[in-house]
N, C-alpha and C positions, 0 to 999 in steps of 0.2 A: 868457157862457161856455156853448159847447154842448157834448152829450152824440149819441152814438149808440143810440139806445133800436131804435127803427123804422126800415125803410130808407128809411120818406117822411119822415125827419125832413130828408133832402136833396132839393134840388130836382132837373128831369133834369138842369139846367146844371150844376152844384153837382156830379152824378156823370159829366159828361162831364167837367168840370174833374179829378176823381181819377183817372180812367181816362187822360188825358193824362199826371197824374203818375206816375203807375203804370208807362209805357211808358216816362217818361223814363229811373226808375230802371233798369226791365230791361235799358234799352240801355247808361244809365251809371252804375253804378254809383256809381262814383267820386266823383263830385260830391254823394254823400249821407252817406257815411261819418264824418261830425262832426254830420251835422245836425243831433242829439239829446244832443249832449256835453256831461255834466253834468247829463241828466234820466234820470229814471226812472219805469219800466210796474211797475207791484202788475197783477198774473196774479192773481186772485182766483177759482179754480173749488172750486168746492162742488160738482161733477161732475164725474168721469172724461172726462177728454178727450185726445186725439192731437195729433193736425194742428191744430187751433185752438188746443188752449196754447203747441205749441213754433214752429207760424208767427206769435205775436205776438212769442215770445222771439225767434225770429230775427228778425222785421223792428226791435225795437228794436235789437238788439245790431248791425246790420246796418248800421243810423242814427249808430251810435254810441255809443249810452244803456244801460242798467244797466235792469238784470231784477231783483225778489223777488213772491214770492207762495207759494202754496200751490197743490196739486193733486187736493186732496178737503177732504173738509168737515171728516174727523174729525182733520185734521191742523190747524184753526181754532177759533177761538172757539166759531165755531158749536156745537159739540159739549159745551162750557160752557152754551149756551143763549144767548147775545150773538146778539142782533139784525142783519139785513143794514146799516139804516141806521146802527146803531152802528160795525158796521166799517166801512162806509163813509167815516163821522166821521173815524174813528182814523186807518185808511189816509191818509186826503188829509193828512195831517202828515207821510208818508213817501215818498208818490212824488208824480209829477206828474201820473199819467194811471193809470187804471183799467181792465181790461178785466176782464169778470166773466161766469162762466159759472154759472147754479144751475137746480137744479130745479123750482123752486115760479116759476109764470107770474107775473109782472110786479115780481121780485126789480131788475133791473137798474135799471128804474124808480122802484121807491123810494130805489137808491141812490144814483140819478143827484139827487134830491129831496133827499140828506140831504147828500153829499160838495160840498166847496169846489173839487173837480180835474175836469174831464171824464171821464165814465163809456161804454165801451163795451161795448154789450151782446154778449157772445160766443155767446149762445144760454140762452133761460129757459122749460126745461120742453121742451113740444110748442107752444108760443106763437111766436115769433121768432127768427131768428139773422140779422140782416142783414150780419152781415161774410160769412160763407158766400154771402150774394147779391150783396156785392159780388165777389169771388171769380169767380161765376157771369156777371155781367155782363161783368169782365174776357175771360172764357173766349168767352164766345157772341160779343162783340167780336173777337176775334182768329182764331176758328174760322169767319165766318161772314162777317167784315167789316162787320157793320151789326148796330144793337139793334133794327129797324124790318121789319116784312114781314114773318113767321117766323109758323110752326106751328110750336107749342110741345109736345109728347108728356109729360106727368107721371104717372109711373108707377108703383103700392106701394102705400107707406102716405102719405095725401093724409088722413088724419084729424089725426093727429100729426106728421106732417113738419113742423118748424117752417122747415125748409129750403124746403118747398114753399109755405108761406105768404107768407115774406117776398119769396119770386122773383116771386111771381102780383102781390104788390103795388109791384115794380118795373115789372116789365114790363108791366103793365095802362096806364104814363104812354107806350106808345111806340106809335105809330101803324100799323097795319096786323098785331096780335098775335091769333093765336086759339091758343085752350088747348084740350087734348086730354087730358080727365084720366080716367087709366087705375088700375079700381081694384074691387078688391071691395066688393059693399054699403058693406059693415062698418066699413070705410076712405077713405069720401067724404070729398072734403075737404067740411069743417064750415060751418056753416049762417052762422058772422060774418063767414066771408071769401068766399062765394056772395055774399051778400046786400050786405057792405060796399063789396065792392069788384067784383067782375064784372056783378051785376046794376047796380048803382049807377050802374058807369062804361059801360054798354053793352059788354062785351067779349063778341064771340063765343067761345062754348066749347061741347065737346061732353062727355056723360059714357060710356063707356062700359066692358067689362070685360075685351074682346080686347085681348091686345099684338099678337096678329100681325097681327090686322084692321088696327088703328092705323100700323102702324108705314109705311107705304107713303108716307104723308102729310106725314109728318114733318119738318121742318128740324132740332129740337133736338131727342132723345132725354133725360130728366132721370130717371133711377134714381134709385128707394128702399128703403132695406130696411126690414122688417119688424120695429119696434122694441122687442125682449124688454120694456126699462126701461118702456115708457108704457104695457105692459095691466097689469091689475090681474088678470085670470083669466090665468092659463096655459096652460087649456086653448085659450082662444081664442086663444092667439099662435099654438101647438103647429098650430091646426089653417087657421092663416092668413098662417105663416111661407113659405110656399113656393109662393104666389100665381102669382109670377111671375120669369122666371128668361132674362133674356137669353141669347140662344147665337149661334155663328157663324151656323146655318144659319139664324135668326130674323132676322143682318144682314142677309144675302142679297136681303133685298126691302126694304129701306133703302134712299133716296137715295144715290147714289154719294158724297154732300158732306154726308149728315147728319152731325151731332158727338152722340157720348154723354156724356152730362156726370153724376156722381154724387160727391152732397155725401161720402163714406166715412164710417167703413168700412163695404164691402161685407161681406156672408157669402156666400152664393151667389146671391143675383141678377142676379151678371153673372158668367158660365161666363169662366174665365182666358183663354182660346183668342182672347175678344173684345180681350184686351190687343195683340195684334197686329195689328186690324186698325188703321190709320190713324186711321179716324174716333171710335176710342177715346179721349177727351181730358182723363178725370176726373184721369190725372195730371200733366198736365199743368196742368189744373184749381187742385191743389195748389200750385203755385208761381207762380200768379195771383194765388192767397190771399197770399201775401206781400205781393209787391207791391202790392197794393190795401191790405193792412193797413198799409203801410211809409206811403203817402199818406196814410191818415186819420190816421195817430195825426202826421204834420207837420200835416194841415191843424187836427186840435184844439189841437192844442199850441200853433198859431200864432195862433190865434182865442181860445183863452183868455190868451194872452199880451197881446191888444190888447185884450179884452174880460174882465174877472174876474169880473164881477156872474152870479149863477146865473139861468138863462133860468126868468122866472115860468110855473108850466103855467095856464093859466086852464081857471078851475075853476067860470067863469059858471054852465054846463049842469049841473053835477054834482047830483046826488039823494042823500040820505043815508037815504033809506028801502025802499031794495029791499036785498035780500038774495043773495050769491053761493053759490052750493052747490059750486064750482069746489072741489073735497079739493084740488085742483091750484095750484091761487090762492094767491100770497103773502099776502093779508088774512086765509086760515086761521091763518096763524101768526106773524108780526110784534106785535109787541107793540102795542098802543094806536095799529095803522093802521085808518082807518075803512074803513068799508062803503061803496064810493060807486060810482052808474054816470051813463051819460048816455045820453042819447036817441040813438039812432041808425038810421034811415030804421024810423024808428018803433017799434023795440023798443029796452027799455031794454039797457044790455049793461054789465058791471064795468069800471070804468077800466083795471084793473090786466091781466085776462085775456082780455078782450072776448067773455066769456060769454055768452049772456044769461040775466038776473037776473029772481026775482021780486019 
């Protein structure tokens, strides 16, 4: 029985196979409308969310299948103090499949570790959200006609974009990709996914601070905002909220056929006026996210149907003597979860956040 934690827990074949589901559904409907009849999605978010709670509800209800869950934390146990793997436990007596959104980095992981149903991770923290990157794949596919060959533009906030992590570690498996990451100091993307996956894999990338410099080069334009929820000072959001701010006149030296693509919601980093142009595709974006979510939760439901046994994580490499300083890390608060990391291109890093630990 598998789980969606990470977006490499698929292979590329594995996501070109969803992406062919994906497009079957868009085109027929019809032939999906029972596919799910008699099962049921638990919505589990312990964070405020939009477009990824009510596109899981609609892609199951869409299937066929029945919707319960929650939509914050204090509306759960959580707020009693009950454990994510606890609810985990409980939930998998109530529905068939999981889709879990929380705050603390590597929550959906321990509960993919404790639940008997398949767990998808809807987004945990500034860590992960790889249903958003299937989404994204969906999108740059239909916008662009190939996942292959592409200047890739990432643009905001590249420290805590968990949006931007999970797409770099998609698209880092496709031949011919170079990153363009667009960003204040302050907001680099972070030192485990440099290191794990672009140095690691050889991917050309560039870093720099201009959007207008950048934008000329471009095939995919990938907006971010500036995320209130993941600073801890205010001042520093107040004084780094407004980075950067798509406009018409900034398309103007775009590719005639770049696509913008932005995980939502926006504030103002992309000026309304840009909703006109064409190559605008973030809402479009949105209704890709169905569709890709509509595929995975047939393809786990059909994999745990032929397979029940929960997938062992090997835990050969793991260290039980380094320490996570991660406030952000689900091991800060989970009851009686250990401390563990593993070696990774020579630093150690926390299982659960991919830190690194001392």
């Amino acid at each position: 029985m598998r789980s969606l934690i990470s977006i490499l827990d698929f292979s590329v074949e594995e996501l070109a196979d969803l992406i062919a589901t994906a497009e079957d559904i868009a085109a027929n409907p019809e032939k999906y409308q029972e596919a799910c009849r008699h099962k049921t999605l638990a919505t589990l978010f312990f964070e405020p969310s939009t477009r990824t709670r009510l596109s899981f509800e609609a892609a199951m209800l869409e299937l066929g299948g029945n919707v319960l869950g929650f939509s914050e934390a204090g509306s759960s146990s959580a707020a009693k103090g009950e454990s994510v793997a606890d609810t985990a436990k409980t939930v998998s007596n109530y529905a068939n499949i999981i889709a879990m959104r929380h705050p603390k980095e590597g929550a959906p992981f321990v509960a993919s570790q404790a639940a008997t149903i398949p767990v998808i991770n809807a987004g945990d923290g500034g860590h992960q959200h790889p249903t958003q990157t299937l989404a994204d794949l969906l999108t740059i596919h239909r916008e662009m006609g190939r996942l292959n060959d592409l200047v890739i533009g990432l643009c905001g906030d590249l420290k805590y974009g968990r949006t931007v992590h999970s797409l770099i570690e998609a698209m880092s498996r496709y031949s011919g990709i170079r990153f363009v990451l667009i960003s204040p100091k302050e907001l680099r993307l972070p030192d485990y996914v440099r290191c794990n996956v672009l140095d690691a894999e050889g991917i050309p990338y560039t870093e720099v601070t201009s959007l207008e410099e950048a934008i000329p080069q471009l095939d995919i334009l990938y907006m971010t905002r500036i995320q209130r929820e993941r600073f801890d000072d205010a001042a520093e959001y107040e004084r780094l909220k407004d980075s950067y701010v798509l406009t018409a006149q900034k398309m103007e030296h775009a590719k005639k056929n770049m696509a913008v693509l932005h995980p939502l919601p926006r504030v103002n980093e992309i000026s309304v006026k840009v909703d006109e142009d064409p190559r605008a595709a973030y809402f479009r974006q949105t209704l890709n996210g169905k569709f890709m979510r509509m595929a995975l939760i047939l393809k786990l439901l059909e994999e745990a149907k032929q397979n029940s046994i929960r997938e062992a994580v090997d835990t050969d490499g793991w260290v039980y003597d380094k320490v996570c300083t991660n406030a952000k890390c689900i091991c800060q608060t989970e009851q009686e979860l250990p401390m563990a990391a593993e070696l990774i291109e020579g630093v150690y890093r926390c299982v659960y956040c991919e830190k690194k630990v001392q």
